[in-house]
mmCIF file of the N, C-alpha and C atoms, coordinates in Angstrom:
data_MODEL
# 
_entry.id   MODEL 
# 
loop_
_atom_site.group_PDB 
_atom_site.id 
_atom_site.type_symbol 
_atom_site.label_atom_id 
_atom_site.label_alt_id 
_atom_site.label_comp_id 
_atom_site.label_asym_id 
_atom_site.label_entity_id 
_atom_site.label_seq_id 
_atom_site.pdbx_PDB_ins_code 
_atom_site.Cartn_x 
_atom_site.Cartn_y 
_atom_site.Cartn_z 
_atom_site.occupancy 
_atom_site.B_iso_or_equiv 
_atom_site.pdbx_formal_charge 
_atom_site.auth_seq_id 
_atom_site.auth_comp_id 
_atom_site.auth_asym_id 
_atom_site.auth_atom_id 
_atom_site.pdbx_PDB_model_num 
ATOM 1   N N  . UNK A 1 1  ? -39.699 3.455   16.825  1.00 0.00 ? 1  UNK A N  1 
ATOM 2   C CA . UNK A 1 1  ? -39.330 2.577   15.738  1.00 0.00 ? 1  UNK A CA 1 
ATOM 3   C C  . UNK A 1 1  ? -38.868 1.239   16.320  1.00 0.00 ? 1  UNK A C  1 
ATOM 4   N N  . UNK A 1 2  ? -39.435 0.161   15.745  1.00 0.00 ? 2  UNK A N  1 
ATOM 5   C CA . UNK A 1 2  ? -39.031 -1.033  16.630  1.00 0.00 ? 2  UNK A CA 1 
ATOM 6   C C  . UNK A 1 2  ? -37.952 -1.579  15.825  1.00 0.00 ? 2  UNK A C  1 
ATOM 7   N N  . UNK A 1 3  ? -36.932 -2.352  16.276  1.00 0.00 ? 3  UNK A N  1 
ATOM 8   C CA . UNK A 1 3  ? -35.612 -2.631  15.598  1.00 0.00 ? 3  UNK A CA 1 
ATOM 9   C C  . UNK A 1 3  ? -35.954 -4.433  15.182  1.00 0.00 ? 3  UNK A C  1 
ATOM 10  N N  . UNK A 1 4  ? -35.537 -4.687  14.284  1.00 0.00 ? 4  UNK A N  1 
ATOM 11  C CA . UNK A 1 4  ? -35.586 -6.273  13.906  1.00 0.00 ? 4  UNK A CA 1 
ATOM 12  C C  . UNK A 1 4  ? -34.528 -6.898  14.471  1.00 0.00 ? 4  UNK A C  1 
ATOM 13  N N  . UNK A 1 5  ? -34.742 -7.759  15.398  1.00 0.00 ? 5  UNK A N  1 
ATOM 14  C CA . UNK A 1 5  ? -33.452 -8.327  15.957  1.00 0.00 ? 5  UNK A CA 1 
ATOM 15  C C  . UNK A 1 5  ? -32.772 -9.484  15.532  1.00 0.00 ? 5  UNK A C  1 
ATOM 16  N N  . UNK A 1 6  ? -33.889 -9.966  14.072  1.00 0.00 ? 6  UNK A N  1 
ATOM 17  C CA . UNK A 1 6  ? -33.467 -11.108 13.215  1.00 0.00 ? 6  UNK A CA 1 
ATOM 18  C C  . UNK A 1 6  ? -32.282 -10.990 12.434  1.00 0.00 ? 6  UNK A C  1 
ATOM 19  N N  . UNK A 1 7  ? -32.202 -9.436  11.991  1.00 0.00 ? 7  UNK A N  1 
ATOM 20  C CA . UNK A 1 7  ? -31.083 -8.782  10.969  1.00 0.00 ? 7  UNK A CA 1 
ATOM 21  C C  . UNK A 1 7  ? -29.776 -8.136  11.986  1.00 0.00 ? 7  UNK A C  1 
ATOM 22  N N  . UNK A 1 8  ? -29.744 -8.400  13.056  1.00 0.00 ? 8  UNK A N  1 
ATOM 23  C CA . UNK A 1 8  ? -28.814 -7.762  14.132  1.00 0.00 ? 8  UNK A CA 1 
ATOM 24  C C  . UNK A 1 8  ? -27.423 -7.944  13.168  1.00 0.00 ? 8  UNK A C  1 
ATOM 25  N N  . UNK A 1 9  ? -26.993 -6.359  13.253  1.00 0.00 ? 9  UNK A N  1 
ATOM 26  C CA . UNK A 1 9  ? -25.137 -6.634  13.070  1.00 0.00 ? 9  UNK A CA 1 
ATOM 27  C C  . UNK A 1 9  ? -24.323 -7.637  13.877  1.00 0.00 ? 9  UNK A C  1 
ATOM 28  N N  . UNK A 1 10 ? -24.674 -8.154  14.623  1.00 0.00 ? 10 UNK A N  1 
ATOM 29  C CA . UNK A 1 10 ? -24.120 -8.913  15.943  1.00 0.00 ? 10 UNK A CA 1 
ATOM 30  C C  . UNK A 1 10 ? -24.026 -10.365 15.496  1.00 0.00 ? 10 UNK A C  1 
ATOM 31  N N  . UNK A 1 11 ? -25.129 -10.360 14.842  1.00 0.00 ? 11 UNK A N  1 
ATOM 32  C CA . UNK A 1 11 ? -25.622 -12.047 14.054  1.00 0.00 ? 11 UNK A CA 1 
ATOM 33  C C  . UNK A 1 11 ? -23.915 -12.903 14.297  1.00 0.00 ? 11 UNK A C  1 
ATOM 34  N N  . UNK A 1 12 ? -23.618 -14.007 14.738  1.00 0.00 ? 12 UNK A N  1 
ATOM 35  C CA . UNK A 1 12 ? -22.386 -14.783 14.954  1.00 0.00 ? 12 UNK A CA 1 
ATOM 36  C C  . UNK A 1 12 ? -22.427 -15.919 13.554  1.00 0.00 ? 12 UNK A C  1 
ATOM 37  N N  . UNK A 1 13 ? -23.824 -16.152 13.478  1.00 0.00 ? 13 UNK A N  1 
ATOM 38  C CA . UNK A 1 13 ? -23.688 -17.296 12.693  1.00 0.00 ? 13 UNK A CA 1 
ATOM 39  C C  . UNK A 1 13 ? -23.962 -17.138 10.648  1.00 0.00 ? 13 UNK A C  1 
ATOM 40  N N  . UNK A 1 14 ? -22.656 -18.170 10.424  1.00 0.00 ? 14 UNK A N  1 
ATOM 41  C CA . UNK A 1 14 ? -22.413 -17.650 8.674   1.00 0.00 ? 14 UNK A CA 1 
ATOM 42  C C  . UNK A 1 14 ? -23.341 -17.606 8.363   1.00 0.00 ? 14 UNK A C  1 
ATOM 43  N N  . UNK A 1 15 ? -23.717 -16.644 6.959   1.00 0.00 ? 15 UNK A N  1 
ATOM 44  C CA . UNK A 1 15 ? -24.189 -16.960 5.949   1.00 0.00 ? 15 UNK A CA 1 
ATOM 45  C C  . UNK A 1 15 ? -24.674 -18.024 5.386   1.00 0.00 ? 15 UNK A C  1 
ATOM 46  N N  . UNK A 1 16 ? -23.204 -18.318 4.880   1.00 0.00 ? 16 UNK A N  1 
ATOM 47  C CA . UNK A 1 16 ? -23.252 -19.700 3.815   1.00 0.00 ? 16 UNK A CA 1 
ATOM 48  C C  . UNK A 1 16 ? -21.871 -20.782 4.249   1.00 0.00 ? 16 UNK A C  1 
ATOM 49  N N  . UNK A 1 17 ? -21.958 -22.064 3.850   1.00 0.00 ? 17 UNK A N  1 
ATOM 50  C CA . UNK A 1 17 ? -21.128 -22.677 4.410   1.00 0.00 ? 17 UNK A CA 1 
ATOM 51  C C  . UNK A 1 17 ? -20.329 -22.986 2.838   1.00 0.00 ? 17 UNK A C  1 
ATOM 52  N N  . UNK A 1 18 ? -19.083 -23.087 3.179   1.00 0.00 ? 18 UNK A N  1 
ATOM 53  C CA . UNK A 1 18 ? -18.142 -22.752 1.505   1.00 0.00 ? 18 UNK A CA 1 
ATOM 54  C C  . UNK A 1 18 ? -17.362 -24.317 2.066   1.00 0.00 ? 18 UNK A C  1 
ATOM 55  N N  . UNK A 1 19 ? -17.918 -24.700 2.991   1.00 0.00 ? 19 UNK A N  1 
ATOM 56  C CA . UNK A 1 19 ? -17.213 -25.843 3.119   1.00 0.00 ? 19 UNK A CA 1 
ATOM 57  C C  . UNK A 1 19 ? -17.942 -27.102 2.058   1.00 0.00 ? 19 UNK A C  1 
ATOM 58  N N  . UNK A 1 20 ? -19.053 -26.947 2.343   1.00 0.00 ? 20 UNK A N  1 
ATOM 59  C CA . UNK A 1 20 ? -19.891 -27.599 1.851   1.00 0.00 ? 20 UNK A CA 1 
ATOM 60  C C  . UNK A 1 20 ? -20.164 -27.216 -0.066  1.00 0.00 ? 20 UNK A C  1 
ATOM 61  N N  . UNK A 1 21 ? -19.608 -26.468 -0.298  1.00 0.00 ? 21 UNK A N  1 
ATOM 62  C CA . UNK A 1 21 ? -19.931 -25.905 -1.901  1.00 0.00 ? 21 UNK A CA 1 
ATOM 63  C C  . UNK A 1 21 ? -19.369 -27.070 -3.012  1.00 0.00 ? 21 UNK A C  1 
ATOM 64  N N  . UNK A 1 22 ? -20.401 -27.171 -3.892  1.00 0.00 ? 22 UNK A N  1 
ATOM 65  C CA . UNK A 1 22 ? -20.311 -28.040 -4.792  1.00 0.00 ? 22 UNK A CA 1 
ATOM 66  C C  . UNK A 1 22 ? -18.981 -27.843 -5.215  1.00 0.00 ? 22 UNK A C  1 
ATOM 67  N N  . UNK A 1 23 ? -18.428 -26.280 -5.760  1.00 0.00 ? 23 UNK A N  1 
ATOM 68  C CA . UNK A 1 23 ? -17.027 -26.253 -6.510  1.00 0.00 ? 23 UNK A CA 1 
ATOM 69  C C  . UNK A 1 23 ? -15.424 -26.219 -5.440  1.00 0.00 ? 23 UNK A C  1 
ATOM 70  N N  . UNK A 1 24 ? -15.642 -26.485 -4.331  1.00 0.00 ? 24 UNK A N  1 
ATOM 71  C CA . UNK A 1 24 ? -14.977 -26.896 -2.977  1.00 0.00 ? 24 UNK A CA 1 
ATOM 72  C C  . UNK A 1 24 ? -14.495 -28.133 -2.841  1.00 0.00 ? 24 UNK A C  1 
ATOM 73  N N  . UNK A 1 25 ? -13.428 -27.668 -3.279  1.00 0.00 ? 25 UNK A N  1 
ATOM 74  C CA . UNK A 1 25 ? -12.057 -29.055 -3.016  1.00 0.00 ? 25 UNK A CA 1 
ATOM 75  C C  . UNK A 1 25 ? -11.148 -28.543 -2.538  1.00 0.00 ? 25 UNK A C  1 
ATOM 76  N N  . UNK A 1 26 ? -11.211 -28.672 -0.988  1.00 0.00 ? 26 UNK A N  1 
ATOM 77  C CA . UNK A 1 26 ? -10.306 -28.154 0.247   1.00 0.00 ? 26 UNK A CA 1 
ATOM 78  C C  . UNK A 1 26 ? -10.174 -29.279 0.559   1.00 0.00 ? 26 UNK A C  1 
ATOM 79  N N  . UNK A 1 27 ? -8.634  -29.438 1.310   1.00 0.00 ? 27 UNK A N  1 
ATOM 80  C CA . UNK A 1 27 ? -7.751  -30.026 1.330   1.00 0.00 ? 27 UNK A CA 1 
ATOM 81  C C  . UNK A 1 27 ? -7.661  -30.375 3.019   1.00 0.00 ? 27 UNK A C  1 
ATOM 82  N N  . UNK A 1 28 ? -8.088  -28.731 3.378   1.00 0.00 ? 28 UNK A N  1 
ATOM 83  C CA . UNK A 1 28 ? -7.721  -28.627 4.752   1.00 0.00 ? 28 UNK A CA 1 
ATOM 84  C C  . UNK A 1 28 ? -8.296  -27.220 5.493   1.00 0.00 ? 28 UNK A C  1 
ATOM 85  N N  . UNK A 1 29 ? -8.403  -26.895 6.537   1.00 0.00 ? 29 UNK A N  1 
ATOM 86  C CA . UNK A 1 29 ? -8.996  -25.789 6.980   1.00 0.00 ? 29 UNK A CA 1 
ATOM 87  C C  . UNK A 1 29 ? -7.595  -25.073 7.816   1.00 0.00 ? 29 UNK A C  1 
ATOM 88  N N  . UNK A 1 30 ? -7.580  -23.885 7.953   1.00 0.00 ? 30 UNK A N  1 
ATOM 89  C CA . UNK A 1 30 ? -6.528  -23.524 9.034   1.00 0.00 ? 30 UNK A CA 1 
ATOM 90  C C  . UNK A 1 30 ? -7.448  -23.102 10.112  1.00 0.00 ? 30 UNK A C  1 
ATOM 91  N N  . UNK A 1 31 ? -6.668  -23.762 11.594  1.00 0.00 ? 31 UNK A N  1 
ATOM 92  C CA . UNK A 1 31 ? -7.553  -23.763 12.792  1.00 0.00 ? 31 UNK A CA 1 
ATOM 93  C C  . UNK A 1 31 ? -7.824  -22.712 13.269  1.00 0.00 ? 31 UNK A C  1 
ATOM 94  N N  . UNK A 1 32 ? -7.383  -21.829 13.163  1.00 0.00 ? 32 UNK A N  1 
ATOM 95  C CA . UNK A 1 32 ? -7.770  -20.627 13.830  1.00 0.00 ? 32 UNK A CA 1 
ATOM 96  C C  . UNK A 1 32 ? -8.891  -19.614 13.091  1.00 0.00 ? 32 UNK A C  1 
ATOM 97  N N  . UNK A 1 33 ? -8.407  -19.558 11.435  1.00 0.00 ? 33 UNK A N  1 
ATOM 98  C CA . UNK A 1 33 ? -8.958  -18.462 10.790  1.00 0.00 ? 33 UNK A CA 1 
ATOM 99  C C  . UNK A 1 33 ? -10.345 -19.301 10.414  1.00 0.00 ? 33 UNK A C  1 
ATOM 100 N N  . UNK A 1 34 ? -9.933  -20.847 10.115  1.00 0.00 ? 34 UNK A N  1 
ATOM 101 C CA . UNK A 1 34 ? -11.183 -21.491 9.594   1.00 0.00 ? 34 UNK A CA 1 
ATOM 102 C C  . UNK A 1 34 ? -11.257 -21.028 8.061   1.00 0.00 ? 34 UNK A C  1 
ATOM 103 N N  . UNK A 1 35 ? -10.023 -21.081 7.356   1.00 0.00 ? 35 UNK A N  1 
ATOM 104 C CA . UNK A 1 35 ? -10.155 -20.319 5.899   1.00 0.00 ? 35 UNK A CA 1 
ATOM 105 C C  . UNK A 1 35 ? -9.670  -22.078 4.720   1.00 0.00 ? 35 UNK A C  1 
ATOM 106 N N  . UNK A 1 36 ? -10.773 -22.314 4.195   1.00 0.00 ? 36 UNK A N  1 
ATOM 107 C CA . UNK A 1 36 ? -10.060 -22.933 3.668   1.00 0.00 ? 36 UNK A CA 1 
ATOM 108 C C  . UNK A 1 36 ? -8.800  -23.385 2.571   1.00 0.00 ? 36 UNK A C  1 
ATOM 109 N N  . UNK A 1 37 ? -8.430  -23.644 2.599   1.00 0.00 ? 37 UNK A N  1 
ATOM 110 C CA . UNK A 1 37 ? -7.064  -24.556 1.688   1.00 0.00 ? 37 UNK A CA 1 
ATOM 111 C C  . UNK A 1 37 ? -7.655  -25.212 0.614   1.00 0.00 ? 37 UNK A C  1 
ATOM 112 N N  . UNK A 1 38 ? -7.406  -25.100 -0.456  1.00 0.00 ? 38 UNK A N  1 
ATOM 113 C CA . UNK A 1 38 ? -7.457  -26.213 -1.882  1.00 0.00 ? 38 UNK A CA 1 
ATOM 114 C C  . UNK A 1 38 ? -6.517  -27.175 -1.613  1.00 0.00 ? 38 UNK A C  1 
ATOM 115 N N  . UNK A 1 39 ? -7.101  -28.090 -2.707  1.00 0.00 ? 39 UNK A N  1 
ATOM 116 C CA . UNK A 1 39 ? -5.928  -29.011 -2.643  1.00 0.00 ? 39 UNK A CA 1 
ATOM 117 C C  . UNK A 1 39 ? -5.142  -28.507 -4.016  1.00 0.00 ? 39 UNK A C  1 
ATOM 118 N N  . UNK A 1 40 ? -3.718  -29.134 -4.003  1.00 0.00 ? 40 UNK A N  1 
ATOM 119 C CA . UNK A 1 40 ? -3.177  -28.986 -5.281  1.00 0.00 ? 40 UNK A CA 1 
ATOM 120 C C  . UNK A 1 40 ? -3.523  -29.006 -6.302  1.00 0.00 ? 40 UNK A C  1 
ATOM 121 N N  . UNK A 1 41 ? -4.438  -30.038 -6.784  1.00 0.00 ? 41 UNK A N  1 
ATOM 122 C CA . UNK A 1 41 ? -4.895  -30.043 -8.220  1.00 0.00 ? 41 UNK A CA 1 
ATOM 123 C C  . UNK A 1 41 ? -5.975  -29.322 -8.388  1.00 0.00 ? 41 UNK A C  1 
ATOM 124 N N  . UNK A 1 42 ? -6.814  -28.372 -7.906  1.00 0.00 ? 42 UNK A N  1 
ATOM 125 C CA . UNK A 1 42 ? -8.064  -27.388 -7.725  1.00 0.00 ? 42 UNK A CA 1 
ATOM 126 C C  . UNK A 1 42 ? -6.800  -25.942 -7.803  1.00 0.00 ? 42 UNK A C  1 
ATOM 127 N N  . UNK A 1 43 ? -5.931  -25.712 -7.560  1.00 0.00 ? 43 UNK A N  1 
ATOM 128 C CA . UNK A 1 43 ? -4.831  -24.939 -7.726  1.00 0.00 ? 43 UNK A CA 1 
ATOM 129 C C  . UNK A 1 43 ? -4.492  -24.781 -9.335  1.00 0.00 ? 43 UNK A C  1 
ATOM 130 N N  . UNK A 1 44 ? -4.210  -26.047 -9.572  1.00 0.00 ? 44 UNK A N  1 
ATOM 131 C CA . UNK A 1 44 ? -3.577  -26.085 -11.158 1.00 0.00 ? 44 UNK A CA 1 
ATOM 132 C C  . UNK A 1 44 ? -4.545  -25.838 -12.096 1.00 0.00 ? 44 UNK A C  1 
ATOM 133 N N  . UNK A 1 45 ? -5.952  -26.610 -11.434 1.00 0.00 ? 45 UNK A N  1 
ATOM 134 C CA . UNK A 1 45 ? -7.043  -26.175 -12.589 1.00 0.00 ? 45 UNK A CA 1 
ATOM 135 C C  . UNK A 1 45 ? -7.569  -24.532 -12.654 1.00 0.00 ? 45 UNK A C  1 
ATOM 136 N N  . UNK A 1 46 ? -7.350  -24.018 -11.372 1.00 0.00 ? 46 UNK A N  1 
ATOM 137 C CA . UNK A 1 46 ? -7.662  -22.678 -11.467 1.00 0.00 ? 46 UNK A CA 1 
ATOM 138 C C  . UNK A 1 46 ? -6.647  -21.803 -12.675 1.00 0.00 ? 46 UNK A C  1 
ATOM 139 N N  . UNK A 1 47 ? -5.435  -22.249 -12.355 1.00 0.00 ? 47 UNK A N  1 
ATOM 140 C CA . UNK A 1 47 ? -4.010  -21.504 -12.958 1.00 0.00 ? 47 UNK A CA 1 
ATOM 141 C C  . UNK A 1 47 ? -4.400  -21.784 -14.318 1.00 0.00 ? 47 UNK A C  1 
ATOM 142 N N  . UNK A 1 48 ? -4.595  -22.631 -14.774 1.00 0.00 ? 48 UNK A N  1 
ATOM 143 C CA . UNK A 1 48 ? -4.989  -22.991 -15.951 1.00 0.00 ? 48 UNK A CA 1 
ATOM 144 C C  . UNK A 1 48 ? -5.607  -22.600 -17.042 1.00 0.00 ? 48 UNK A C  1 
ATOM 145 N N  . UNK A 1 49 ? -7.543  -22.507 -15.941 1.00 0.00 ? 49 UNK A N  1 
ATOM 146 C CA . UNK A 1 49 ? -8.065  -21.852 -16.501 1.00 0.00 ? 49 UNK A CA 1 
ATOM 147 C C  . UNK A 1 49 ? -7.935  -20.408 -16.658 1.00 0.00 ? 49 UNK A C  1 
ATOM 148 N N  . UNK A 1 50 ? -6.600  -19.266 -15.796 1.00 0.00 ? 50 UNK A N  1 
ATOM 149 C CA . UNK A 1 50 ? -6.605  -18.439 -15.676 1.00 0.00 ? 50 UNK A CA 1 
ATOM 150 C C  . UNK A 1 50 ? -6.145  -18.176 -16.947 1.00 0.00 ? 50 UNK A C  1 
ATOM 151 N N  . UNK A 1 51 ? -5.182  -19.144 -17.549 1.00 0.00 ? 51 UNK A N  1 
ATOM 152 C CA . UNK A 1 51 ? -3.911  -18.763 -18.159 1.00 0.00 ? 51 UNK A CA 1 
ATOM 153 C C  . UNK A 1 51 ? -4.641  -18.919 -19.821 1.00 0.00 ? 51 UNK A C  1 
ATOM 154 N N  . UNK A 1 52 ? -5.740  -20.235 -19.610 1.00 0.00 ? 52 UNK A N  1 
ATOM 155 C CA . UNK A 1 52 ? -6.287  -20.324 -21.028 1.00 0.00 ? 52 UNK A CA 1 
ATOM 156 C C  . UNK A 1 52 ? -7.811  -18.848 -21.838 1.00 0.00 ? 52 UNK A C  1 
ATOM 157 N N  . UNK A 1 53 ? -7.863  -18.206 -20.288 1.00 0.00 ? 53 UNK A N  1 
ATOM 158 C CA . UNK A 1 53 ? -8.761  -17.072 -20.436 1.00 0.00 ? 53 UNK A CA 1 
ATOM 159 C C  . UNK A 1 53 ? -8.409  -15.773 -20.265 1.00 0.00 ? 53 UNK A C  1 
ATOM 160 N N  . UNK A 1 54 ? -6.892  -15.378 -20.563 1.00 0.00 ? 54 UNK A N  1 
ATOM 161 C CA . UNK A 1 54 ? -6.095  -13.984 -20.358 1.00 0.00 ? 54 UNK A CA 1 
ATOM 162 C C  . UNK A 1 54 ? -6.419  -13.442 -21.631 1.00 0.00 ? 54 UNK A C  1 
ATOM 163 N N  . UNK A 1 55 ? -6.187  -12.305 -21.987 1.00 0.00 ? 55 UNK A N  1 
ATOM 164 C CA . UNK A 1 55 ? -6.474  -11.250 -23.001 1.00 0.00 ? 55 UNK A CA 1 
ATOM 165 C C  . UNK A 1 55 ? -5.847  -10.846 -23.623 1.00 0.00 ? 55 UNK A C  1 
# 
């Protein structure tokens, strides 16, 4: 059986880049994890919309 080495579990490189995403308003990255940060007001609009779509 020959193995595909295109699909390797090993693969290093992302997916997708979330840095770059249209709905991505980061503020800041943390250096190590590379996770991004919102900024404050992408915060409030989330809370917002959480609060105007509860049940």
């Amino acid at each position: 059986m020959k193995i595909n080495k295109t699909h390797s579990i090993d693969n290093k490189n992302p997916i997708e880049n979330h840095q770059t995403a249209a709905w991505a308003d980061i503020e800041k990255v943390q250096p190590e994890s590379r996770v991004p940060i919102p900024s404050q007001e992408a915060v409030d609009r989330a809370k917002d919309w959480v609060e105007e779509n509860e049940k």
